[in-house]
C-alpha positions as CSV (number, residue, x, y, z in Angstrom):
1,X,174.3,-27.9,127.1
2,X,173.4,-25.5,124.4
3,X,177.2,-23.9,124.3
4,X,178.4,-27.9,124.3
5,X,176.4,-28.5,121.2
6,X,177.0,-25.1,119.5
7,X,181.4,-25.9,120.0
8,X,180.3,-29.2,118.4
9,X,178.3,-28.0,115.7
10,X,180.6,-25.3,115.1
11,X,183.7,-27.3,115.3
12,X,182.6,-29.6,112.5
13,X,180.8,-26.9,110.4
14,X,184.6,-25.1,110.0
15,X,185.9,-28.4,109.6
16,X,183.4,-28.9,106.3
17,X,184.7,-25.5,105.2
18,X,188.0,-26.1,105.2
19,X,187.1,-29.1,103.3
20,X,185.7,-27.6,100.8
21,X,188.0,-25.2,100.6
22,X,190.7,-27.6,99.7
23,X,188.8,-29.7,97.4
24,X,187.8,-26.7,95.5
25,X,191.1,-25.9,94.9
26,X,192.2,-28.9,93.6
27,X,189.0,-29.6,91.3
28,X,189.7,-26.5,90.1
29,X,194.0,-27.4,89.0
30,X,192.3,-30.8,87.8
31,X,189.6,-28.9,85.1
32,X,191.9,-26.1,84.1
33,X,194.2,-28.9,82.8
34,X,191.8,-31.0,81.5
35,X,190.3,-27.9,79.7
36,X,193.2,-26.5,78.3
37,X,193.7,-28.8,75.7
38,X,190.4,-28.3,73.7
39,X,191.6,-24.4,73.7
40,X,191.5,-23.1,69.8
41,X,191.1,-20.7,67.7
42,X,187.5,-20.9,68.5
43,X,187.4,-22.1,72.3
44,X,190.0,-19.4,73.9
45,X,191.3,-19.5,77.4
46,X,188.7,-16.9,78.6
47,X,185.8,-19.4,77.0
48,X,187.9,-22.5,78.7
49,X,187.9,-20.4,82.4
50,X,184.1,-19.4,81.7
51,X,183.5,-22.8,81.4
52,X,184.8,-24.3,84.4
53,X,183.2,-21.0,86.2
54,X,179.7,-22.2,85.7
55,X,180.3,-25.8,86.5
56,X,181.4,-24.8,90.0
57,X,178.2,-26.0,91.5
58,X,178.2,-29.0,89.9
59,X,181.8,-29.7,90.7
60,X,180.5,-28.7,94.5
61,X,177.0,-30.9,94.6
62,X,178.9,-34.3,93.6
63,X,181.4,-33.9,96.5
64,X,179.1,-33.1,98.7
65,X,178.7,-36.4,100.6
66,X,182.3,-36.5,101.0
67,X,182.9,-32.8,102.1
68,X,180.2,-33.7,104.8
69,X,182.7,-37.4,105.7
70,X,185.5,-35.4,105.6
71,X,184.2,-32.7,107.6
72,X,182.6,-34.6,110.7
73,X,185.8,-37.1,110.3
74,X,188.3,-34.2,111.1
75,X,185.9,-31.7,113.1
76,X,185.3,-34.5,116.1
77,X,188.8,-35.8,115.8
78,X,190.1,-32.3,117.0
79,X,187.7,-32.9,120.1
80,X,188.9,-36.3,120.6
81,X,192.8,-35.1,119.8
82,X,192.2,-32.5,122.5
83,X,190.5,-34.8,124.6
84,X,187.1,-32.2,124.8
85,X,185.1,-35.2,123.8
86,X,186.5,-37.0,126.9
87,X,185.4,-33.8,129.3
88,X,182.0,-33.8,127.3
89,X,181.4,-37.4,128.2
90,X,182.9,-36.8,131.8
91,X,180.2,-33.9,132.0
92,X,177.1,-36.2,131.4
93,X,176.7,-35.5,127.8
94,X,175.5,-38.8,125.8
95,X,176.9,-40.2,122.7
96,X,173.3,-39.5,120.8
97,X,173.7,-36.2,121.8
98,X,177.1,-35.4,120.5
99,X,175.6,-37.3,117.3
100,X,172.7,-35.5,117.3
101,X,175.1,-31.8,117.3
102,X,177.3,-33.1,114.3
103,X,174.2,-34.0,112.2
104,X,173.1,-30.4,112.9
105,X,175.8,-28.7,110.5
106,X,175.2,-32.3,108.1
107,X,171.5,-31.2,107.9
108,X,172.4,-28.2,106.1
109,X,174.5,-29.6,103.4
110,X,171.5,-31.7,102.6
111,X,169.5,-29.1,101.7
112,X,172.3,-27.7,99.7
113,X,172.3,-30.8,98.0
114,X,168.7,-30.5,97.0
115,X,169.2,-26.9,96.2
116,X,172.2,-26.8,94.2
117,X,171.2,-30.2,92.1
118,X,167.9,-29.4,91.3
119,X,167.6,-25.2,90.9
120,X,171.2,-24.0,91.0
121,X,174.1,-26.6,89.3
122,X,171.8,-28.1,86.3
123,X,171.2,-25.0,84.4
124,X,174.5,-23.5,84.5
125,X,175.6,-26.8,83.4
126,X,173.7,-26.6,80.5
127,X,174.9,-23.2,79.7
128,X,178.4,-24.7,80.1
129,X,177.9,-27.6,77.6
130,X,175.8,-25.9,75.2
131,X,178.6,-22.8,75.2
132,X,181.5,-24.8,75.0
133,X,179.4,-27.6,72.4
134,X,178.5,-24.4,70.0
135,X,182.3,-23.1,70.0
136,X,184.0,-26.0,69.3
137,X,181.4,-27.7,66.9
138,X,180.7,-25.1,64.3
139,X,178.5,-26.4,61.2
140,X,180.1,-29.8,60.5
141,X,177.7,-32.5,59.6
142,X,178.6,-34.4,61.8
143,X,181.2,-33.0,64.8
144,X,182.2,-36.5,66.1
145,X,183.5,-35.6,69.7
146,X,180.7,-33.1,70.1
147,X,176.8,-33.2,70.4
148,X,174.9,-36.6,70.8
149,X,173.4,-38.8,69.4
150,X,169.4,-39.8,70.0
151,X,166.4,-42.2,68.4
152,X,163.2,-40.7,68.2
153,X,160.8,-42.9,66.1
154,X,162.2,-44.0,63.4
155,X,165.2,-41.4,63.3
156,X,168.4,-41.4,64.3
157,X,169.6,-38.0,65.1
158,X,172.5,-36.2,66.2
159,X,172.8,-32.7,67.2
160,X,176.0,-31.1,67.1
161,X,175.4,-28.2,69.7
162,X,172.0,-26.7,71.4
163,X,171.5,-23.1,72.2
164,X,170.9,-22.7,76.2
165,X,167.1,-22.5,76.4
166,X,166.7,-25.7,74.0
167,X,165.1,-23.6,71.1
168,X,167.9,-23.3,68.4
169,X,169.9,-26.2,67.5
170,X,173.3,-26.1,65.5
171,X,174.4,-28.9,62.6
172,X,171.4,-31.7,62.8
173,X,172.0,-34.4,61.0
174,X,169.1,-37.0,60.4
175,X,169.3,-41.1,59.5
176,X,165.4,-42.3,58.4
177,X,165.2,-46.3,58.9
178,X,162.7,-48.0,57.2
179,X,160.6,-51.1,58.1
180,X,163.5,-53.5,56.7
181,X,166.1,-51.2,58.6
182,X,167.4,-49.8,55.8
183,X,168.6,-46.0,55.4
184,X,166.1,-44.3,53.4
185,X,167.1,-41.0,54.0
186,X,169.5,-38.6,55.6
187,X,169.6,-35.0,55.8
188,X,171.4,-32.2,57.6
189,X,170.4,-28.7,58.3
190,X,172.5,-25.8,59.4
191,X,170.1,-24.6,62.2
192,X,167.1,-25.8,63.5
193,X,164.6,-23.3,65.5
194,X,160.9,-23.9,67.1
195,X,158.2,-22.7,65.9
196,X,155.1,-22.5,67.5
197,X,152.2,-21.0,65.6
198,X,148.4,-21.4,66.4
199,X,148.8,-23.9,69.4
200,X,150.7,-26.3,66.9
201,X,154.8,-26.3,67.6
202,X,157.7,-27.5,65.0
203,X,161.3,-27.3,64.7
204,X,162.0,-24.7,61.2
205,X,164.9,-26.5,59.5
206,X,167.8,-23.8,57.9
207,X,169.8,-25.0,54.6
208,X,168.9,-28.2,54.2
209,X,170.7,-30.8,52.6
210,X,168.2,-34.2,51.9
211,X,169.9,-37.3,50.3
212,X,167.4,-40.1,49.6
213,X,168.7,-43.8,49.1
214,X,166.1,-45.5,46.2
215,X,166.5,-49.0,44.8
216,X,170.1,-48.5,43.2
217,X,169.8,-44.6,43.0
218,X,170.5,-41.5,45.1
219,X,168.5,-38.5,44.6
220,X,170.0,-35.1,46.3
221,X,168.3,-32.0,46.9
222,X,168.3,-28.6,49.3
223,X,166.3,-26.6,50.5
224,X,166.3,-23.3,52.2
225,X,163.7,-24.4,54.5
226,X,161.9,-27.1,56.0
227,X,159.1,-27.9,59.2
228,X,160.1,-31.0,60.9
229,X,157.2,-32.9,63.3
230,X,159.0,-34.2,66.0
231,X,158.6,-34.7,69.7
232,X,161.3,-33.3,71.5
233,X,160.3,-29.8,73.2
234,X,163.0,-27.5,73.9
235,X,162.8,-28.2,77.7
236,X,163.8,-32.0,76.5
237,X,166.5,-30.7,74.1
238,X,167.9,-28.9,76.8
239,X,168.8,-32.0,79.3
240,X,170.7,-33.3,75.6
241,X,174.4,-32.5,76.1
242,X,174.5,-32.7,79.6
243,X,175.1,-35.7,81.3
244,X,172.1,-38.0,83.6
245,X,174.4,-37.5,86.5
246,X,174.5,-33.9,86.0
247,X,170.7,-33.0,85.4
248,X,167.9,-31.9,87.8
249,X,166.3,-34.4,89.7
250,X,163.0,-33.2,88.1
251,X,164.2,-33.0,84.9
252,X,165.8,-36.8,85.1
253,X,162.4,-38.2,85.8
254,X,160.7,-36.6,82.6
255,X,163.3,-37.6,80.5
256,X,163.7,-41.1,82.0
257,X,159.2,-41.1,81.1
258,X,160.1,-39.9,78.0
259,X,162.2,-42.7,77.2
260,X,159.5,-44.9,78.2
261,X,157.0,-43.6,75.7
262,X,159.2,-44.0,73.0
263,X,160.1,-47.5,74.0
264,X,163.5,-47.0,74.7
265,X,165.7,-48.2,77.7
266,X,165.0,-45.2,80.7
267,X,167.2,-47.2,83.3
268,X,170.1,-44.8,83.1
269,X,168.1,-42.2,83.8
270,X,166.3,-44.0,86.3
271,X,169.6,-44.9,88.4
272,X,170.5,-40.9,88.0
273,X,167.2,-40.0,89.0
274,X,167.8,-42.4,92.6
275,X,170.9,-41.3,92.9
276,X,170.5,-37.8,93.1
277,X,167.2,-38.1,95.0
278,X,168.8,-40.3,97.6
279,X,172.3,-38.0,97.8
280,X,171.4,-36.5,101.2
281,X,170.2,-39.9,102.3
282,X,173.8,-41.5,101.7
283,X,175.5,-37.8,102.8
284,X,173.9,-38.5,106.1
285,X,174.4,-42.5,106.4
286,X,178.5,-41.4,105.5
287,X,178.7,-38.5,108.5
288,X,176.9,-41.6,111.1
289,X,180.2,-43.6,109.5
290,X,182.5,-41.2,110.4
291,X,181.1,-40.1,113.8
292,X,181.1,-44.1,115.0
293,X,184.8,-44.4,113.7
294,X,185.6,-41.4,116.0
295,X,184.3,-43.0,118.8
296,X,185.7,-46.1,118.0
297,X,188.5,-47.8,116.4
298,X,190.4,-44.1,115.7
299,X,189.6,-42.4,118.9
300,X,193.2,-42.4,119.6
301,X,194.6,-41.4,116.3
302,X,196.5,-39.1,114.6
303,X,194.9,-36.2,112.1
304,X,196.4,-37.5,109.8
305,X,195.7,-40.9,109.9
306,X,191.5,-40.0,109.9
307,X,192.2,-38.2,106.9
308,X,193.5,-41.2,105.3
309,X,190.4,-42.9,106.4
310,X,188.2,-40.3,105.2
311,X,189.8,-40.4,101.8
312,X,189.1,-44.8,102.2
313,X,185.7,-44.5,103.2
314,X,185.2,-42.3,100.4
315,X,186.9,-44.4,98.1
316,X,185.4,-47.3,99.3
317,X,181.7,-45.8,99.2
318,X,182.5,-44.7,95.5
319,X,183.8,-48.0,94.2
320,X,180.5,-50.1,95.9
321,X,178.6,-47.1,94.0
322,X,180.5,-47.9,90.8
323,X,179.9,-51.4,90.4
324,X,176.4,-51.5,91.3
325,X,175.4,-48.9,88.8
326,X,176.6,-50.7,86.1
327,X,175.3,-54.3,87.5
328,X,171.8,-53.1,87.5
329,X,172.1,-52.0,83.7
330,X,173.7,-55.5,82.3
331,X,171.6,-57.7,85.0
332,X,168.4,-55.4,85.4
333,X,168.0,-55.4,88.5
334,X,165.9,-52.3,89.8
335,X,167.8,-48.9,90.3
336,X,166.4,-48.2,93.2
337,X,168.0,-50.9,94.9
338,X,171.8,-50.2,93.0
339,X,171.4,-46.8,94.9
340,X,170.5,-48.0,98.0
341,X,173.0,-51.0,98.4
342,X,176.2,-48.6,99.1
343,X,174.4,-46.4,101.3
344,X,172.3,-50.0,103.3
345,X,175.9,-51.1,104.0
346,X,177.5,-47.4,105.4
347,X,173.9,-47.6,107.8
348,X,174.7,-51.2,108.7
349,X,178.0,-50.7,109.7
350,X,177.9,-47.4,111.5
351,X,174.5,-48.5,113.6
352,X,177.2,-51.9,114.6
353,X,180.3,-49.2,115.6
354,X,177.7,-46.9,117.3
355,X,176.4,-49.9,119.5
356,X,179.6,-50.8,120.4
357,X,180.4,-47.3,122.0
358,X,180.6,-47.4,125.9
C-alpha cells in the first residue's frame, strides 16, 4: 500500500510541477510585455526585469490554487488514461484512499501558500513597487499614475513613492479640509523622513512648499523644514503602494483595524484579509473538485480534454470569486461570507461527485 500511495502522490506532485512550470513561463511573457512600456530614461530594461524578478512569488502564491487543480486534474488522469487507477481499485485500494494520497502532495502547497503570502511574496513586493514607484515618479507634486492617495484626519494625502522600509517618503503632497470642507491648506514637501527622538516619533518634512487659502487671499511660503504629527508608522506606510490582494495576511488585518480607528471603510481589506487566510481552504476544496471529476464524468477522457476542464473550473471558481467580492462592498454583506461562497459551492459539488463514485 505504501508504494500505491507514494506512485500516487508522486504522480500528481510532478504533475503540479509541470504546472507550474508552464504557468511560470507564460506569466512571465505576459509581465515582460506589460512592463516594457513604462521603460524610460529613468525605469531601464534592467530596472523593468528586476522588477518582475521580485514579484515572482507573488505571481506564484495567486496561482497557487489552480497549479494545485491543474496538477491533481492531470496527475490522476495519467492513472486513469493508463488504466493504473482501474488495477488500484481491482487491488482493494478505496476511493478515500486514493483521495487521501493526492491530498498528500496538495497539503504542501498549502503551506507554501501560508509561507510565501505572509513571510516571503509581501515584502519583495514592496520592494518592487516602492523601486519601480521611486524611479518613475521623481519629485513631481503630484505623479498622477504613481503613488496613492489616503485620508488621515482631516488630510488628504498623496505620496508619490515610499522607500522600502516605510521610513523616507518621496513628493507628499497634503490637502487640509476644514469643518465646512473647504481647502484650507495644501502643501508639498520633497522628502519626508521619521524621526523619533525621546520616545516621541514624527515625519521631518524636506523643502516645503505651504499654500494657505484665506477669505479671498492666498498666502505662500517655504520652508526648509518642518515636523509633521501624524499617525502613520512606517510599518503602515509600507503596505501603501502595494495592493490588499498582495499584502501579508498579518499585515492586512492591522491595516484593515487601522481603518477602523480612523473611521474609514476597512471592508476591502477585510475581504483581502479572508481571502488570503482561507487560500489553502479553497486550494484544497478545488483538488476534492478535480479528484471527483476524475472518477466521474471524465474518467474516460482525453488529456486534453481535462486540461480544458481544468482551465473551466478555474475560470469558473474565479468569476464566482469576482462577483462576490464586489457584491459584498456595494451590498455589505460580510466578507467573510463573499470568500467562502465560491469555495461552499466547489465543497458542495465535489462531496455530490465523490458520493456518486462506485
Amino acid at each position: 500500500m505504501k508504494m500505491i500511495d507514494k506512485h500516487i502522490r508522486n504522480t500528481v506532485f510532478l504533475s503540479m510541477i509541470v504546472v507550474v512550470l508552464v504557468t511560470m513561463s507564460l506569466d512571465l511573457v505576459f509581465a515582460l510585455a506589460d512592463e516594457l512600456p513604462d521603460t524610460d530614461e529613468n525605469y531601464s530594461l534592467n530596472d523593468a526585469l528586476s522588477y518582475i524578478v521580485l514579484t515572482i512569488p507573488t505571481s506564484i502564491y495567486e496561482l497557487l490554487p489552480f497549479i494545485a487543480l491543474g496538477g491533481a486534474l492531470i496527475g490522476l488522469g495519467i492513472l486513469a488514461s493508463n488504466n493504473e487507477l482501474v488495477v488500484i481499485q481491482a487491488a482493494g485500494v478505496s476511493v478515500w484512499r486514493i483521495v487521501g494520497s493526492v491530498l498528500k502532495p496538495t497539503l504542501s502547497i498549502m503551506l507554501l501558500s501560508l509561507l510565501l503570502g505572509e513571510y516571503v511574496a509581501p515584502p519583495l513586493e514592496q520592494i518592487a513597487q516602492s523601486n519601480k514607484a521611486v524611479q518613475l515618479s521623481g519629485n513631481d507634486s503630484i505623479a498622477s499614475e504613481q503613488g496613492t492617495w489616503r485620508k488621515v484626519g482631516n488630510e488628504y494625502i498623496h505620496i508619490n513613492a515610499i522607500e522600502p522600509g516605510g521610513e523616507l517618503l518621496y513628493g507628499v503632497t497634503r490637502y487640509e479640509v476644514g469643518s465646512n470642507r473647504n481647502i484650507v491648506s495644501s502643501s508639498f514637501a520633497e522628502f519626508a523622513t521619521y524621526m523619533e527622538k525621546e520616545g516621541a516619533s514624527y515625519w521631518q518634512l524636506s523643502n516645503v512648499r505651504v499654500s494657505n487659502f484665506g477669505a479671498g487671499a492666498i498666502s505662500a511660503q517655504e520652508y526648509l523644514q518642518e515636523d509633521w504629527q501624524i499617525d502613520l508608522s512606517p510599518d503602515l506606510l509600507s503596505l501603501l503602494l502595494v495592493a490588499p490582494s498582495r499584502q501579508s495576511i498579518s499585515g492586512l488585518y492591522r491595516f484593515a483595524q487601522f481603518f477602523d480607528a480612523q473611521g474609514l471603510d476597512s471592508a476591502t481589506y477585510f475581504l483581502a484579509f479572508w481571502k488570503k487566510l482561507l487560500q489553502p481552504l479553497a486550494t484544497l476544496m478545488l483538488v476534492i473538485l478535480a479528484i471527483s471529476f476524475v472518477f466521474g464524468p471524465l474518467r474516460e477522457s482525453t488529456m486534453g480534454f481535462r486540461v480544458f476542464v481544468a482551465l473551466g473550473i478555474g475560470l469558473a471558481f474565479t468569476i464566482v470569486q469576482r462577483l462576490m467580492e464586489p457584491a459584498s462592498l456595494l451590498y455589505g454583506f460580510s466578507p467573510l461570507l463573499a470568500v467562502l461562497t465560491p469555495i461552499f459551492i466547489c465543497a458542495l459539488l465535489g462531496l455530490f461527485l465523490m458520493r456518486r463514485v462506485r
